[in-house]
Every structure is written in C-alpha cells, then in structure tokens.
N, C-alpha and C positions, 0 to 999 in steps of 0.2 A: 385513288384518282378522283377529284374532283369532276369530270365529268364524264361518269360512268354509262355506259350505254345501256339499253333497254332492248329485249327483244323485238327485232323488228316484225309490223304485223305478217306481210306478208314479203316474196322476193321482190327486193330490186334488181335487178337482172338488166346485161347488156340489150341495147335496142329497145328499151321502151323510152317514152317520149313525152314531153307535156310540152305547152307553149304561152306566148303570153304575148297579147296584140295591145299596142297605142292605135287609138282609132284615130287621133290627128296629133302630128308635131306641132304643137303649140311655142312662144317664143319662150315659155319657162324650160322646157324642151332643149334649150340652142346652146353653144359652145358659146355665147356671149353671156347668155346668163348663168348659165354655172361658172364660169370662168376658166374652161377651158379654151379659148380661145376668143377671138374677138368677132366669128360671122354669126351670123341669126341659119345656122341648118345647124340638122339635130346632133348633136355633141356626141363623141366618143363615152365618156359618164355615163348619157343618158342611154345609150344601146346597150353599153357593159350591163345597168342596172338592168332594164329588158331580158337580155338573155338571160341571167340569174334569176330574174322571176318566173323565165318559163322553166329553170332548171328546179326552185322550189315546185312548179307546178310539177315536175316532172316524176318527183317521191311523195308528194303531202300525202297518197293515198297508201302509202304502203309505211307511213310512220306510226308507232304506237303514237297513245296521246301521252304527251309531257315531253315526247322526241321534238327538233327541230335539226334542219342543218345551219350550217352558216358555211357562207365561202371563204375559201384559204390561196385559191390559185384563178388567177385571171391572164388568160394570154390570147388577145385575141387582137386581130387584124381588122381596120375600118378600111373600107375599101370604094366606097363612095358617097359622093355629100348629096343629104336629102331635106328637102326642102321645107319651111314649115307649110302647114295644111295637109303632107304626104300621114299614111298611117304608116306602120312597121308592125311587122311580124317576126318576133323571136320565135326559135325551136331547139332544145336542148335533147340531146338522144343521148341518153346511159350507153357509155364506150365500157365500162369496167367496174365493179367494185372490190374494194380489196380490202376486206376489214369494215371500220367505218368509214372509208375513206369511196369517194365515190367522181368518177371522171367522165365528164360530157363532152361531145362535142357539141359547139351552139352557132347556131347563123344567127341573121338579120335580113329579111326583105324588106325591100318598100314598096309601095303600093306601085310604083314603075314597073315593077316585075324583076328589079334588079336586086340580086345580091349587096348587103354593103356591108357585110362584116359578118368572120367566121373567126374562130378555133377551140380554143380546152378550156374548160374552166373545173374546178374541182370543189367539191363541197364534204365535211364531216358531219357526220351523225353525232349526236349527242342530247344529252339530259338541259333542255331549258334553262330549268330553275340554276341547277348546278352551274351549271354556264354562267348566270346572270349573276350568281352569286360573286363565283370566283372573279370576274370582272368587279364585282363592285369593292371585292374585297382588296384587291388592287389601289382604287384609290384610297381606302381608308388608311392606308398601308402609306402610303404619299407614292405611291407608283408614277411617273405620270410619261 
C-alpha cells in the first residue's frame, strides 16, 4: 500500500476537540468570490474549509511526524448568511475513530452568536510523502 500509516503518537479518542477562528469575513470570504454564488456573505466553501481546519487542528498534536490527514467526506448544512466584517468560529469534536479513518462532528458560529452550519465531515490518516507521491504519480501516468 502506498500510503501506509505510521504509529500514531498519542490517542485520538472520541470527544476531543480543536477549532479554527476567521477573525473577519473579508469579500475573498464571499459566495461571489469563489463562485459559489453570486452574494458578497460568507460562502458555503469557505466555512467547509474553516471546519476542516479546525478538524486538522483537532489531531495535528496526536500525529507522528511525516503523518497528515486529508479529507474524504463532507456533509454539512449552512444554515445562515453571515455577513462580511462578522468573524466565524469553527469546532470539530472527534465522534469515532476507526482504523485510519476518523469522524467529526463540525459547527460554525458567527460572531452574532448564531449557529450557521453543522455536521460530519471525516478525514484519513496517512504517510505524506506517500500520499504526494502516489498523486503525482497519477499524472505522470496521464490520470487526469
């Protein structure tokens, strides 16, 4: 297997936590500039990314080094439009590991105090380098 895993340092375990704050929606931020849409409030894309970075934050300390995850599953609900100028606070809480396979569930605040997006997102454990390779060996391959 090309992307073999490494002893992880320490447990990842249900119920622990990491998170990851925008301190302001900027219009790079917005569903008109990524082009998911055409308003200036902060995009769907750019929340998914948010929770996924609190979800990275939520193992980086319990990887050996040369480990990374990358994400595989995204299923999540936006549930209100937030404005630019607001911050957002992601938080990703380990629901399950299974293998290398690892299952969170992830909000979104905004500085309103409102909720604006919840649910699963799932990430795999694996070898970096291995990773990077077998991707690139993909293209060489004419993969595309």
């Amino acid at each position: 297997n090309n992307c073999a895993i490494l002893p992880a340092r320490s447990r990842m375990e249900p119920g622990k936590t990491g998170q990851a704050v925008l301190a302001r929606v900027t219009e790079q931020h917005t569903a008109a500039a990524v082009e998911s849409g055409t308003v200036a409030v902060f995009a769907t894309p750019s929340m998914i990314a948010l929770m996924e970075k609190a979800a990275v934050n939520a193992v980086a300390a319990h990887l050996e080094p040369g480990q990374t995850t990358v994400g595989t599953t995204v299923n999540i609900e936006h549930l209100a439009a937030t404005p630019v100028g607001a911050s957002v606070t992601a938080t990703a809480e380990i629901q399950a590991v299974e293998g290398r396979k690892i299952r969170f569930s992830v909000t979104a605040s905004d500085s309103t105090g409102q909720e604006i997006g919840r649910g699963v997102h799932e990430r795999f454990i694996l070898s970096a380098e291995k990773f990077l390779a077998k991707a690139n060996a993909r293209l060489e391959q004419g993969v595309q």
